[in-house]
C-alpha positions as CSV (number, residue, x, y, z in Angstrom):
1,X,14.6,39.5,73.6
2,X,16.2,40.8,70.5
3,X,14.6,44.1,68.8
4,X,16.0,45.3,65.3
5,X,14.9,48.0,63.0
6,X,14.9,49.2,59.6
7,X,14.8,52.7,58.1
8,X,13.7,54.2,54.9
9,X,15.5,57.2,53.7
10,X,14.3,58.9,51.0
11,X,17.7,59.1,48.3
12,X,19.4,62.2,49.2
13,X,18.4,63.5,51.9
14,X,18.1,63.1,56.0
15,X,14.9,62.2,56.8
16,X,14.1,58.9,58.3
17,X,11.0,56.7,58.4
18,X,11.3,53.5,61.0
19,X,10.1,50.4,61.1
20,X,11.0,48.8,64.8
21,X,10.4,44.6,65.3
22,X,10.5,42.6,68.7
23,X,11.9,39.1,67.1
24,X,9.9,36.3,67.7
25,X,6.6,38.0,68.6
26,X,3.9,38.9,66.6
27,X,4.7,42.6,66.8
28,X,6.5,41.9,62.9
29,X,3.4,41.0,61.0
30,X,2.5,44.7,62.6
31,X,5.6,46.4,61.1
32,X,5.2,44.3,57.6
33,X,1.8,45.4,57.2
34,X,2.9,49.0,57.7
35,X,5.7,48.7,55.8
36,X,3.3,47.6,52.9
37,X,1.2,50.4,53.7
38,X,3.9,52.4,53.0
39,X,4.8,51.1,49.8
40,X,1.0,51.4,48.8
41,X,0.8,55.0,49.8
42,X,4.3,56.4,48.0
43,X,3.3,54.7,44.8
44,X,-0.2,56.1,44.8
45,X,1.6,59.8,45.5
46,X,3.5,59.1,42.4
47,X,0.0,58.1,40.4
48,X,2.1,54.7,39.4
49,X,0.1,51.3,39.5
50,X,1.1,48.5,40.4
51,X,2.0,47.2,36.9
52,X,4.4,50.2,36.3
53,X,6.2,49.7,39.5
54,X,6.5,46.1,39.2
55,X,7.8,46.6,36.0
56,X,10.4,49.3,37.2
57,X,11.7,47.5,40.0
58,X,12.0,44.2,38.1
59,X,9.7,42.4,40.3
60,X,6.2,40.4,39.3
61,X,2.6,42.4,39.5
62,X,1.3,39.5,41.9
63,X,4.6,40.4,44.4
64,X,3.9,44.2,44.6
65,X,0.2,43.4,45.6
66,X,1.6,40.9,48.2
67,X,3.4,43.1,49.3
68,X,1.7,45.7,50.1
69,X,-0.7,43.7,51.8
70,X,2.0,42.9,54.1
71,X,3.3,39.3,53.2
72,X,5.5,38.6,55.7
73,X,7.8,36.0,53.8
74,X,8.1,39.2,50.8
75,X,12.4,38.8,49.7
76,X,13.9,41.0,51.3
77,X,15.9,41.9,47.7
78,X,12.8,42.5,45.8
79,X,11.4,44.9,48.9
80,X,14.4,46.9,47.9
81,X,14.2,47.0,44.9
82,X,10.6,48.7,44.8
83,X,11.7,51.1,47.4
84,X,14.3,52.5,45.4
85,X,11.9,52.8,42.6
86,X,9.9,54.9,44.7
87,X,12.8,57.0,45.8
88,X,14.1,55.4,49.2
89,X,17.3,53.5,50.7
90,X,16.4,50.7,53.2
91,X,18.8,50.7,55.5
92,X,19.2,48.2,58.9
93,X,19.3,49.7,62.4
94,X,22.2,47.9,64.9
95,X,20.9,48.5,68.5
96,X,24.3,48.0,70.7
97,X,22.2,46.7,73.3
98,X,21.0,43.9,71.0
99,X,24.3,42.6,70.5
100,X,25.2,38.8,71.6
């Protein structure tokens, strides 16, 4: 069983927020919904809606609300893009006990 996991840095500083996956189980609908959840919660901090973050990140209204309802087919590109809107790096985990 492979595991990965990504990590959201807020730009410029140390602090890490992780979001672990078993491949292949349903554990990553879990870490999706979270990771929308996430999303939901820094752009409410910042008092932004939906419509202004779309429109900062370059991405549609109807994404962002998919999104943060944890879509699990969201592009991967377009997640990024709204997280460095709100002021975070995504950033992918190797595990060296993953490794083929």
């Amino acid at each position: 069983m492979h595991c990965f996991a990504l990590n959201l840095r807020p730009i410029g500083t140390d602090s890490v927020r992780t979001f672990r996956n078993t491949i292949g189980e349903e554990a990553w609908r879990v870490d999706i919904e979270a990771l929308g959840s996430f999303v939901r919660a820094q752009r409410k901090e910042r008092r932004l809606t939906q419509l202004e973050v779309a429109e900062l990140a370059d991405v549609s209204d109807r994404f962002l609300r998919e999104l943060e309802h944890g879509k699990p087919t969201a592009e991967i590109g377009k997640v990024i893009e709204v997280l460095a809107v709100l002021g975070y790096d995504l950033e992918p985990v190797v595990h060296k006990g993953d490794l083929l």
